[in-house]
KEKE-3310 file (N, C-alpha, C; in steps of 0.2 Angstrom, whole numbers, plus 5000, padded with zeros to 4 digits):
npx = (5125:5128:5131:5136:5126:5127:5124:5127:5139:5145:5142:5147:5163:5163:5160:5174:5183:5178:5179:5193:5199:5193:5193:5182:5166:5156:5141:5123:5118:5129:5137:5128:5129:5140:5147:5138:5128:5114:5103:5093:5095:5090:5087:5100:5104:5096:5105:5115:5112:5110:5123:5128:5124:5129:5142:5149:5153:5153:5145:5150:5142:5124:5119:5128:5137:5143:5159:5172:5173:5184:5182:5175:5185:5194:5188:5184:5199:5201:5192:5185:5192:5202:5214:5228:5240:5257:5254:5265:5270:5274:5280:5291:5298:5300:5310:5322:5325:5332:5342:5350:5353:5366:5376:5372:5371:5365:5362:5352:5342:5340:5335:5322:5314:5312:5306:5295:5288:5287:5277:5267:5262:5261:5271:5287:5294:5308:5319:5335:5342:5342:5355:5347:5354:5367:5382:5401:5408:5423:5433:5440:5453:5457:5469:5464:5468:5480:5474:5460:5451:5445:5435:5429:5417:5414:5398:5390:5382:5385:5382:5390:5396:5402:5412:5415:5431:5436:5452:5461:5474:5488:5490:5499:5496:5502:5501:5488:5484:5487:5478:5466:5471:5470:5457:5451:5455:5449:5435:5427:5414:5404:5394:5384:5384:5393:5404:5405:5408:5419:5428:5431:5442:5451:5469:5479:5477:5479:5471:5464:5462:5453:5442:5439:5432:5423:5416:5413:5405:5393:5388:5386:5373:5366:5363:5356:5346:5337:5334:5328:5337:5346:5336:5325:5318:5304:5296:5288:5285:5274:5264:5260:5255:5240:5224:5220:5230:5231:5228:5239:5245:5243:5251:5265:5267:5269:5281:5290:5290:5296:5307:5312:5323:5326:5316:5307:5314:5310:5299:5297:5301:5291:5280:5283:5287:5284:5279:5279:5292:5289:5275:5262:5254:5240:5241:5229:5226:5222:5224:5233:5249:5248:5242:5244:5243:5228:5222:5227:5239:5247:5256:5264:5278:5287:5306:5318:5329:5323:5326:5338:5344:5334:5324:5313:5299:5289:5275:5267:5252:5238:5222:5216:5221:5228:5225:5221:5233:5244:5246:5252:5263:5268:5272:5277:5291:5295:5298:5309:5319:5321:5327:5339:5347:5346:5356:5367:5373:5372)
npy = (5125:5110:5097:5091:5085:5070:5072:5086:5087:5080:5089:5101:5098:5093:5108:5114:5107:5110:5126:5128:5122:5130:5145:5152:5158:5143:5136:5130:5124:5121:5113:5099:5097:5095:5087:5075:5075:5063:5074:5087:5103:5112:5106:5106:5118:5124:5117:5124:5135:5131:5128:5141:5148:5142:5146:5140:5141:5156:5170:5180:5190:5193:5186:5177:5161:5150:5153:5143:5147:5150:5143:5134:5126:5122:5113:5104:5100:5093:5083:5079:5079:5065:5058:5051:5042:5049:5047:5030:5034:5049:5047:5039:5047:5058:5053:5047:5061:5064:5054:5059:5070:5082:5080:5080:5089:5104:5104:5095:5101:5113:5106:5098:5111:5116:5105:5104:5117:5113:5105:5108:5121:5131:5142:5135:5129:5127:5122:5119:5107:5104:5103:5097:5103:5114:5108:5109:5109:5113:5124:5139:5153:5170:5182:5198:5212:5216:5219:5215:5199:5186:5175:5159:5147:5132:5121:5106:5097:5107:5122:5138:5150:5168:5179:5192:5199:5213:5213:5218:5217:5213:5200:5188:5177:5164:5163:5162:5153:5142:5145:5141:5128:5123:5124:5115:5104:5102:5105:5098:5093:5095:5102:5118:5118:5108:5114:5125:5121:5112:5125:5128:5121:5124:5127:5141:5155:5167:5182:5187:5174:5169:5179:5173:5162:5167:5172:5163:5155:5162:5164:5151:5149:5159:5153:5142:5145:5148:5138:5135:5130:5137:5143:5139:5146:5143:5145:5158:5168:5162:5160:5173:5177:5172:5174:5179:5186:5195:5210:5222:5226:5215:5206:5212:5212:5198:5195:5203:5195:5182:5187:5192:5183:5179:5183:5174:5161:5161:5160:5147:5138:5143:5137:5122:5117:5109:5098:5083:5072:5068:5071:5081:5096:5108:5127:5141:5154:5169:5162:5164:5162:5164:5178:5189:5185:5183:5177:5166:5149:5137:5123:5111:5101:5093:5087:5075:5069:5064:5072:5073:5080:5090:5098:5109:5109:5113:5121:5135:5147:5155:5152:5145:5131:5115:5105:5090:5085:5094:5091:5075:5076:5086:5077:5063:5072:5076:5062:5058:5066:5067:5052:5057:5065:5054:5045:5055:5057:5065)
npz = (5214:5221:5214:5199:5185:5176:5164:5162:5165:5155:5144:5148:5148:5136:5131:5134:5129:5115:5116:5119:5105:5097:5102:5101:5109:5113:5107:5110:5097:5089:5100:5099:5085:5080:5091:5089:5097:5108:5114:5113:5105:5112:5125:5128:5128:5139:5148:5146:5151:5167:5167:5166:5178:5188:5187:5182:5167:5157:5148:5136:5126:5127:5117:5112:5112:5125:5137:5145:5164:5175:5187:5179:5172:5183:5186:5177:5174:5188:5188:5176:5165:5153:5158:5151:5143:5135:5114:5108:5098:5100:5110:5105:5098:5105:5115:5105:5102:5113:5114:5104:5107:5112:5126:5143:5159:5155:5141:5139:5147:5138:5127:5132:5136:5123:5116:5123:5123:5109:5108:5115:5111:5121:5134:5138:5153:5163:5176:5180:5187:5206:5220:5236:5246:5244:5235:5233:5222:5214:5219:5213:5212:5206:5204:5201:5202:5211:5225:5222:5220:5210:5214:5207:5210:5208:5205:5212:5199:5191:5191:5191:5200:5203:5210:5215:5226:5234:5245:5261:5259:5247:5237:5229:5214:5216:5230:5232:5223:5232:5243:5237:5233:5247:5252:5244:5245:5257:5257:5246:5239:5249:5259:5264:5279:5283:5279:5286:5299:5296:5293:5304:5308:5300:5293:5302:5289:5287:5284:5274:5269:5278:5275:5261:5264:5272:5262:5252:5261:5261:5248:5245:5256:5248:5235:5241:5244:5233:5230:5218:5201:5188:5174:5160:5146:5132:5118:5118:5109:5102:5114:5115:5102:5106:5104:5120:5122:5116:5120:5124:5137:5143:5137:5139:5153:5157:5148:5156:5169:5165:5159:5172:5179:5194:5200:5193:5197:5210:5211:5202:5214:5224:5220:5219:5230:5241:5233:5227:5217:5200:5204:5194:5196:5195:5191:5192:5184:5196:5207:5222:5218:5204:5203:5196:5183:5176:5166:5161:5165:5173:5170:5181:5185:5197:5196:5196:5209:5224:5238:5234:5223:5212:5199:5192:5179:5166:5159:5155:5151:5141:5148:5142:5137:5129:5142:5142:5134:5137:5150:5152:5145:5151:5161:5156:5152:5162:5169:5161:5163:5175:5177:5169:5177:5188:5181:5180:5190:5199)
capx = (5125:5134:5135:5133:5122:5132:5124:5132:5146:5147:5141:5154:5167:5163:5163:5181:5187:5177:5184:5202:5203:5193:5196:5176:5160:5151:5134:5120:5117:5136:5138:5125:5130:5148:5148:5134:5125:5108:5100:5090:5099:5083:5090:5109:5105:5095:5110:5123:5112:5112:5130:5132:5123:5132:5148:5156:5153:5154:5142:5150:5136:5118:5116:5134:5138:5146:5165:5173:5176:5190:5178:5173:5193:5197:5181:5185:5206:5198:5187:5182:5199:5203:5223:5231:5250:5257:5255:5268:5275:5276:5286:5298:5300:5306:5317:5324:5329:5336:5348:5355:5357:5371:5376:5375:5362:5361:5359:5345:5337:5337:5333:5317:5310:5312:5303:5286:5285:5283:5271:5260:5261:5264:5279:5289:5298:5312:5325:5341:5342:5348:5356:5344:5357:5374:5388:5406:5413:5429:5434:5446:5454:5461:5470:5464:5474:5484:5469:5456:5451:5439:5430:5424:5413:5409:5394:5390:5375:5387:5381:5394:5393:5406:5411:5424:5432:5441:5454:5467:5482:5491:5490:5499:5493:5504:5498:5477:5482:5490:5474:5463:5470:5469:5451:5448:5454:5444:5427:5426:5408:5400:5388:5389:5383:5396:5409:5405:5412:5426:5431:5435:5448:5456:5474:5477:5481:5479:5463:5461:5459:5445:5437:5437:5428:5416:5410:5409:5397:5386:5387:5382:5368:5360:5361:5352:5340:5335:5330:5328:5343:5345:5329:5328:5311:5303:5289:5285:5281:5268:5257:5257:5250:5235:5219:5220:5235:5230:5229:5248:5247:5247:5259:5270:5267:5270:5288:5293:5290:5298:5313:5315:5326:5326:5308:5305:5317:5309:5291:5297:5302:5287:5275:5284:5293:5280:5278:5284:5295:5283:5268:5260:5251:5239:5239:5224:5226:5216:5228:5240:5254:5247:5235:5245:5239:5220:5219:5233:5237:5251:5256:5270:5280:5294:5308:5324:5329:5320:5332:5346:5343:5329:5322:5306:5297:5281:5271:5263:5251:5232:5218:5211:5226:5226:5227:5223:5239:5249:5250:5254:5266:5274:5275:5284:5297:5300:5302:5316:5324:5322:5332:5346:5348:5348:5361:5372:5375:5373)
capy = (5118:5107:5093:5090:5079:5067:5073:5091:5083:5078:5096:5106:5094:5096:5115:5116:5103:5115:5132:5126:5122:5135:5150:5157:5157:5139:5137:5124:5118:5117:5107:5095:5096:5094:5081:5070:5073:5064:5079:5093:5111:5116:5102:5109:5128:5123:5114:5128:5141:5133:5130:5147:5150:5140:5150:5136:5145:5163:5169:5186:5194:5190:5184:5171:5154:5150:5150:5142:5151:5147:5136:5129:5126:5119:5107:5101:5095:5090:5076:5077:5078:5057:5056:5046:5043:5051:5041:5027:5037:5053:5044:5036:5052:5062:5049:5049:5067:5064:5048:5062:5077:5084:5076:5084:5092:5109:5102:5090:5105:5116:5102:5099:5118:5115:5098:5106:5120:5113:5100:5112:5128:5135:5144:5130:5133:5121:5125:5115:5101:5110:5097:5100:5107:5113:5106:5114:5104:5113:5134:5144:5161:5173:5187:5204:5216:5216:5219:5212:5193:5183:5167:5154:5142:5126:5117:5100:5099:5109:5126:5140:5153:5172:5182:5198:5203:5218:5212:5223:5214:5211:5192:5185:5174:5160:5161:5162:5145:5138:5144:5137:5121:5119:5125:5110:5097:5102:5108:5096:5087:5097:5109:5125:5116:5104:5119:5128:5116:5110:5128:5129:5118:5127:5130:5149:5156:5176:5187:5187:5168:5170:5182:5169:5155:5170:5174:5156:5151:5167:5162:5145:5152:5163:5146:5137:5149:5150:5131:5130:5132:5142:5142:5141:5144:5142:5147:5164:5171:5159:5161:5181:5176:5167:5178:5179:5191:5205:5215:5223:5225:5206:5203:5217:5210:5193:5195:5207:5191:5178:5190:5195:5177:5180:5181:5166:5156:5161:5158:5139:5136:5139:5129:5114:5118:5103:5093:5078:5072:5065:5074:5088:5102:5114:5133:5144:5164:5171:5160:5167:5162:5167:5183:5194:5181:5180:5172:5160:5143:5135:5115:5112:5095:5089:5081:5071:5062:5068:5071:5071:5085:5090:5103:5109:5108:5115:5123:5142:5148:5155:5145:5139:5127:5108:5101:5082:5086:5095:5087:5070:5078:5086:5071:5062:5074:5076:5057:5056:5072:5062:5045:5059:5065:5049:5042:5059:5056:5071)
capz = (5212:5224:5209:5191:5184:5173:5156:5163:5166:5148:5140:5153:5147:5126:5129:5136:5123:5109:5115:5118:5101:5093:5106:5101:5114:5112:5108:5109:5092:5088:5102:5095:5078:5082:5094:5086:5104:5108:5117:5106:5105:5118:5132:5128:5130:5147:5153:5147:5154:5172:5171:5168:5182:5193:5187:5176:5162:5153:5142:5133:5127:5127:5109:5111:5116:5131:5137:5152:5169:5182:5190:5176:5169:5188:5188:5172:5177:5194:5189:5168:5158:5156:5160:5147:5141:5126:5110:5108:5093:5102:5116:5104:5094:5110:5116:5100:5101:5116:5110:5098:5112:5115:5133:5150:5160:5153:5135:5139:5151:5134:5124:5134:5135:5117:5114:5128:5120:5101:5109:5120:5110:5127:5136:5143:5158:5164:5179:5181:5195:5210:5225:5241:5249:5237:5237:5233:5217:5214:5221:5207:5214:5202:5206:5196:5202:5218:5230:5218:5217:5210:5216:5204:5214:5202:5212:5210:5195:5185:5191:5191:5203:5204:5217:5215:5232:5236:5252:5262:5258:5242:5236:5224:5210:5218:5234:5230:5222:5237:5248:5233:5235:5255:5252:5238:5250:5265:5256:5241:5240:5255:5259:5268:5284:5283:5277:5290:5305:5294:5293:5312:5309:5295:5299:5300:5282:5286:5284:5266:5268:5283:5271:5255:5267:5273:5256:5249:5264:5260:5242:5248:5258:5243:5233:5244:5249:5229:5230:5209:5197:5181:5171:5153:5142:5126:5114:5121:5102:5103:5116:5114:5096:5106:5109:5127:5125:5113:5124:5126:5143:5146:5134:5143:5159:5154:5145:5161:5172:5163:5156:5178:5182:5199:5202:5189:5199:5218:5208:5202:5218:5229:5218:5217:5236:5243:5228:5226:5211:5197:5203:5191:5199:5190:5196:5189:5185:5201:5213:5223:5214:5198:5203:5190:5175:5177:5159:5161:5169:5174:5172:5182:5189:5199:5192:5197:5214:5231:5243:5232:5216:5210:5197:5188:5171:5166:5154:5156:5142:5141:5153:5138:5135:5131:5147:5142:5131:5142:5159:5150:5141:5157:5166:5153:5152:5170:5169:5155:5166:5182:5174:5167:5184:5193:5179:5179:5200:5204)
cpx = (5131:5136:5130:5131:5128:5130:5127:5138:5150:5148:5147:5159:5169:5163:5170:5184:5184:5180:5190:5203:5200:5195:5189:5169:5157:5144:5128:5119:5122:5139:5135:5126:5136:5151:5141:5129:5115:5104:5097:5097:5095:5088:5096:5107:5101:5102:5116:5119:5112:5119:5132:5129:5126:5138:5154:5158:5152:5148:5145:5146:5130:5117:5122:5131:5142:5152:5166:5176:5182:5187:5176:5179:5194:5192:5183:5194:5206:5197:5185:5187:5202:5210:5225:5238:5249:5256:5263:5272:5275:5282:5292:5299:5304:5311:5321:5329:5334:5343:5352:5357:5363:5371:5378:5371:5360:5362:5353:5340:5335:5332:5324:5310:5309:5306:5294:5285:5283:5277:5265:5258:5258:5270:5282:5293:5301:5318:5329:5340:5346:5348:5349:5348:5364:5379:5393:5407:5420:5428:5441:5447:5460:5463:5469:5466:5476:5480:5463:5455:5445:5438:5428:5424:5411:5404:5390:5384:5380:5386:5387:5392:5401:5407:5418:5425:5437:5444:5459:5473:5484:5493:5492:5496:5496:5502:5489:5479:5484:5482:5469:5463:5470:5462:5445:5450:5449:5437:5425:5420:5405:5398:5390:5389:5391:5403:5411:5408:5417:5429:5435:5441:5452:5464:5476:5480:5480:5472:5459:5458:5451:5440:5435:5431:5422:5411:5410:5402:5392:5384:5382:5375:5364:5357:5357:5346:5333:5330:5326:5335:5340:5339:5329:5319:5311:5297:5285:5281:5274:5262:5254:5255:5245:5231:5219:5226:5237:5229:5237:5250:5249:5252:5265:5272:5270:5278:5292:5293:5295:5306:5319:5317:5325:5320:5305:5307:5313:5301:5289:5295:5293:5279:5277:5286:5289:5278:5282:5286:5290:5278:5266:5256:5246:5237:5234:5226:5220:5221:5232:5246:5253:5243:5238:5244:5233:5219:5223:5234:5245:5253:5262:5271:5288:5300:5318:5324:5329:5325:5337:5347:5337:5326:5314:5305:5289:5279:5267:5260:5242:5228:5214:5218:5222:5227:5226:5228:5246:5251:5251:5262:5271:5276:5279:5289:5300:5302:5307:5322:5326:5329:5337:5348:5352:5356:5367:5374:5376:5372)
cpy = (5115:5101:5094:5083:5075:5071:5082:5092:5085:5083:5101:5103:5096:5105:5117:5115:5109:5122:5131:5126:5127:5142:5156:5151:5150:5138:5131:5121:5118:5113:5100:5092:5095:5087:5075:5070:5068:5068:5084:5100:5113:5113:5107:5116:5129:5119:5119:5135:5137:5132:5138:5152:5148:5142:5147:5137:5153:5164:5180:5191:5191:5187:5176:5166:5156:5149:5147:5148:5147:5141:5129:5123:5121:5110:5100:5096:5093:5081:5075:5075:5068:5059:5051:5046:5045:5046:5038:5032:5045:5052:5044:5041:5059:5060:5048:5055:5067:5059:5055:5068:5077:5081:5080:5088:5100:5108:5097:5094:5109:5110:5099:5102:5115:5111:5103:5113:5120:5108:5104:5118:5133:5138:5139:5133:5127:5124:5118:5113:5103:5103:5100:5104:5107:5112:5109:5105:5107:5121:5134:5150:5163:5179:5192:5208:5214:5213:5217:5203:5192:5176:5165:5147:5138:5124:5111:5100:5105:5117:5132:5144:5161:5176:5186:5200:5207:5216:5218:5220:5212:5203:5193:5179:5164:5158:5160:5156:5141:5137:5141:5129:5117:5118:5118:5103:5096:5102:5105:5093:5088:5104:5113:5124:5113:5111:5124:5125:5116:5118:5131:5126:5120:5128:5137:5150:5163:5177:5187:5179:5167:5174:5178:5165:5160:5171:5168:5153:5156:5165:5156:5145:5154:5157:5143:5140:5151:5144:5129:5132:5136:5138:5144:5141:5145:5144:5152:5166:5167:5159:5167:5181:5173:5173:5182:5186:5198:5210:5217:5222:5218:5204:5208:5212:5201:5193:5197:5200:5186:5182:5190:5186:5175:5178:5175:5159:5156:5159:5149:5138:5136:5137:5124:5112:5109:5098:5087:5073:5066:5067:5078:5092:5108:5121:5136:5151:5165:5167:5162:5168:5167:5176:5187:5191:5179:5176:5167:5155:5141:5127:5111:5103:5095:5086:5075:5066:5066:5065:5072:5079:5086:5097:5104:5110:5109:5119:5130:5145:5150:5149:5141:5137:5119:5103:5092:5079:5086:5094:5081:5070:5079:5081:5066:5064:5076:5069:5054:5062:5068:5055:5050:5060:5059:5046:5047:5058:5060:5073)
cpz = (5215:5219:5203:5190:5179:5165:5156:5161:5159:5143:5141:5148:5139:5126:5131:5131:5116:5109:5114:5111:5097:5094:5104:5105:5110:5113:5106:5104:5088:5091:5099:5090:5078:5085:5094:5094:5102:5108:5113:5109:5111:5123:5132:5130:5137:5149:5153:5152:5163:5173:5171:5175:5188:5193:5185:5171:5163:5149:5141:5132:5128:5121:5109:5115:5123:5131:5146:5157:5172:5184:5186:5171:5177:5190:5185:5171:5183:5193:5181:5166:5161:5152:5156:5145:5134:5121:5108:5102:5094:5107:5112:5099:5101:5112:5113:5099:5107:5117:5108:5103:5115:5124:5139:5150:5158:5146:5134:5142:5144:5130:5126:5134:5127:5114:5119:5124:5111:5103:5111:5118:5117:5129:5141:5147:5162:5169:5180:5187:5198:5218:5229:5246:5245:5240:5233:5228:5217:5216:5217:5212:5210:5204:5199:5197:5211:5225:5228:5215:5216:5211:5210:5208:5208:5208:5209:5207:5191:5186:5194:5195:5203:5208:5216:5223:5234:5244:5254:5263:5250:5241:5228:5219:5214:5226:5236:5228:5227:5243:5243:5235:5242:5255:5248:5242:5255:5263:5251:5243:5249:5256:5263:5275:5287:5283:5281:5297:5303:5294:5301:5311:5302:5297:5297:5294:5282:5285:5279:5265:5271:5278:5264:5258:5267:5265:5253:5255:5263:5252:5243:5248:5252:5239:5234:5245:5241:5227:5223:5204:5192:5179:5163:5150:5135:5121:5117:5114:5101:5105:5116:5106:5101:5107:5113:5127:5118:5113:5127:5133:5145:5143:5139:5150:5160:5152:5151:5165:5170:5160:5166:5180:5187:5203:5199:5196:5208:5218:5207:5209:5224:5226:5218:5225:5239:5240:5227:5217:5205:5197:5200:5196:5193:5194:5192:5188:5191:5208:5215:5219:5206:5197:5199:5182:5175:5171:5156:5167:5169:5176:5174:5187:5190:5198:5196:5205:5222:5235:5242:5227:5215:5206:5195:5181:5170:5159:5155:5149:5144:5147:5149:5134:5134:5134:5147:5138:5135:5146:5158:5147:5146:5162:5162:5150:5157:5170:5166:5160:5173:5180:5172:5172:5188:5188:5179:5186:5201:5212)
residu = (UNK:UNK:UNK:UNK:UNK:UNK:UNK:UNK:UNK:UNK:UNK:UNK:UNK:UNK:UNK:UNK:UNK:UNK:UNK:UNK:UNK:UNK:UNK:UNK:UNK:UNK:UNK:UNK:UNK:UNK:UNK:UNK:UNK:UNK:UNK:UNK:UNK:UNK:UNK:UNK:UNK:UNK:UNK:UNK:UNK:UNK:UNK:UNK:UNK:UNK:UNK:UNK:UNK:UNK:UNK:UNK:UNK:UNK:UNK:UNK:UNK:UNK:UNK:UNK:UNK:UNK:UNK:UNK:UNK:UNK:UNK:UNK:UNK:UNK:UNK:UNK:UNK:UNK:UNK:UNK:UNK:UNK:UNK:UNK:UNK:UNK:UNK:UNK:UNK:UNK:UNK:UNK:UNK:UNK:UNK:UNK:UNK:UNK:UNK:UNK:UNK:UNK:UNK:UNK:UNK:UNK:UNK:UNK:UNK:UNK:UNK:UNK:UNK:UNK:UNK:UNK:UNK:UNK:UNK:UNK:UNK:UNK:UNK:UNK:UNK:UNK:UNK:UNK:UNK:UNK:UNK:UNK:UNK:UNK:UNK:UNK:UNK:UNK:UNK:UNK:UNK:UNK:UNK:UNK:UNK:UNK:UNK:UNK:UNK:UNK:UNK:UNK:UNK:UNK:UNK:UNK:UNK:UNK:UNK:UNK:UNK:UNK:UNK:UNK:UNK:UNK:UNK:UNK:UNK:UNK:UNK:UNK:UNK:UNK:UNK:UNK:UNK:UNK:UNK:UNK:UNK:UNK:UNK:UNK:UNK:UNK:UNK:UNK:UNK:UNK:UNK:UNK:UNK:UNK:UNK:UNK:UNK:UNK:UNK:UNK:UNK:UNK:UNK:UNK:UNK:UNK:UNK:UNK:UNK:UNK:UNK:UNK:UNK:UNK:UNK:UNK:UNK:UNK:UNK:UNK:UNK:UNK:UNK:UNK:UNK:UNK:UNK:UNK:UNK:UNK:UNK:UNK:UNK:UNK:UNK:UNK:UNK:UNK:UNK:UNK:UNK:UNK:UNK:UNK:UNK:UNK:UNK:UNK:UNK:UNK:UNK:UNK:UNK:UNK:UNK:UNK:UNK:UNK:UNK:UNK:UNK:UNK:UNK:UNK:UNK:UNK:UNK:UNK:UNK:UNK:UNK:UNK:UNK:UNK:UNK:UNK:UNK:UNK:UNK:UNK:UNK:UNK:UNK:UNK:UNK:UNK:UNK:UNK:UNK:UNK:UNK:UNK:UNK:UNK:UNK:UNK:UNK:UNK:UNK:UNK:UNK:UNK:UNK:UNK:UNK:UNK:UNK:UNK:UNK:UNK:UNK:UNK:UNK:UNK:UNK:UNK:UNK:UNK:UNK:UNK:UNK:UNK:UNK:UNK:UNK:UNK:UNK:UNK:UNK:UNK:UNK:UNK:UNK:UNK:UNK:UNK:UNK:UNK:UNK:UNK:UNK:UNK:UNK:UNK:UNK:UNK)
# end
């Protein structure tokens, strides 16, 4: 079936919105009787059976109604689901929360997960606003024992970063803050690129110094190369109560995923890597990205100032989510993260 007729259209349409909210096979004379249709139950059970044969739909056993397929899920946030804004009194009740938040961006980034995962009874998933390329706020060096120091990299966006280095010379505490403060003149508000040049012209300060610059530009480098920042989520307990994830394995698989940071953060990144700030995105279970979630979906968007900062914010949860909720949802709260962003000058 290269198209649907519109009264398809309509039927496809009302079985998504009826499973999503009740999570059991729909069947022709509950659509009819449900949704006040013209059509007889007869017309509706020829329409659902050829969508099931064109692979929009499911049909569980022989005796059920019908659920959607991937196809039938991807068709439907394509071209059916109608795009609307939150209601004026859901806008001016998040905004509100966010007047009363604690101030500074990792309390507006929790504050966020928080608010998408009570709205979308999804797992929210929210990373910190990370420059395009990281910049050096302030470098700390402590000594811990004799031949033992430690780095603290602040980096601009508030993101902290550690680094223990074993050197071969004995450094006192008086002198680690002497090379600290050459290094905070020369390297403040620049990147590793940038940090990199400027260290040619360092003037000499011993091996131990050469070895601090070498591991803050690798530090740099890993940073950069992670292109999302800390990630926080929300409402896990939730979606593993849904249906879809009674099966423990998926719950396992599931929890292992989102618990491993590392892979969350290298996962944000290359769904959003080409995305531009404001746009949503929706991934499918059976996508590359997702091929270890076949019965889960992903509603993810962009959020701060291209070019400058930028993080992500999205929603992870069942494929039978409600997507005329949800991707409105995340686009007004990558919008409010964007405006904090632009006004914290990061």
């Amino acid at each position: 079936m290269s198209e649907l007729t519109e009264r398809q259209k309509v039927i496809l349409s009302l079985v998504v919105h009826e499973y999503v909210r009740t999570a059991n096979p729909v069947g022709s004379k509950n659509l009819v009787k449900q949704f006040h249709l013209d059509y007889s139950p007869a017309t509706v059970r020829n329409e659902l059976a050829s969508l099931t044969e064109a692979k929009y739909l499911s049909q569980p056993y022989t005796s059920a109604g019908r659920v959607p397929t991937e196809k039938g899920y991807r068709f439907f946030v394509s071209g059916l689901i109608q795009m609307r804004e939150l209601p004026e009194e859901t806008r001016r009740m998040i905004e509100h929360q966010f007047s009363q938040a604690q101030q500074g961006m990792d309390g507006w980034i929790k504050l966020a997960a928080s608010i998408l995962a009570d709205q979308s009874n999804a797992i929210s998933v929210v990373s910190a606003p990370l420059p395009n390329r990281t910049r050096v706020k302030y470098i700390s060096l402590i000594s811990i024992t004799n031949k033992q120091i430690l780095m603290i990299l602040v980096l601009a966006g508030g993101q902290m970063q550690q680094r223990f280095m074993f050197v071969n010379e004995s450094m006192t505490q008086e002198k680690l803050n002497e090379i600290a403060e050459t290094l905070n003149s020369l390297f403040e508000n620049r990147n590793s690129e940038e940090i990199r040049t400027a260290a040619k012209n360092l003037p000499s300060m011993g091996s131990v110094a050469d070895e601090i610059v070498r591991t803050l530009l690798n530090t740099l480098y890993d940073t950069d190369s992670l292109q999302t920042g800390e990630v926080y989520t929300d409402g896990i307990n939730k979606v593993l109560a849904e249906p879809e994830f009674s099966d423990s394995e998926e719950a396992r698989r599931t929890l292992r995923f989102l618990d491993e940071k590392p892979l969350l953060q290298n996962f944000l990144s290359r769904t959003t890597r080409e995305q531009k700030v404001g746009g949503v995105q929706v991934f499918f279970g059976g996508d590359g990205l997702l091929k270890d979630f076949a019965n889960c979906s992903l509603v993810v968007a962009r959020y701060g100032m291209q070019g400058v900062a930028t993080g992500t914010i999205g929603v992870l949860g069942p494929m039978r989510m409600a997507y005329s909720k949800n991707i409105p949802t995340v686009r007004f709260l990558a919008g409010i993260l964007s405006d904090l962003v632009a006004d914290s000058g990061l």
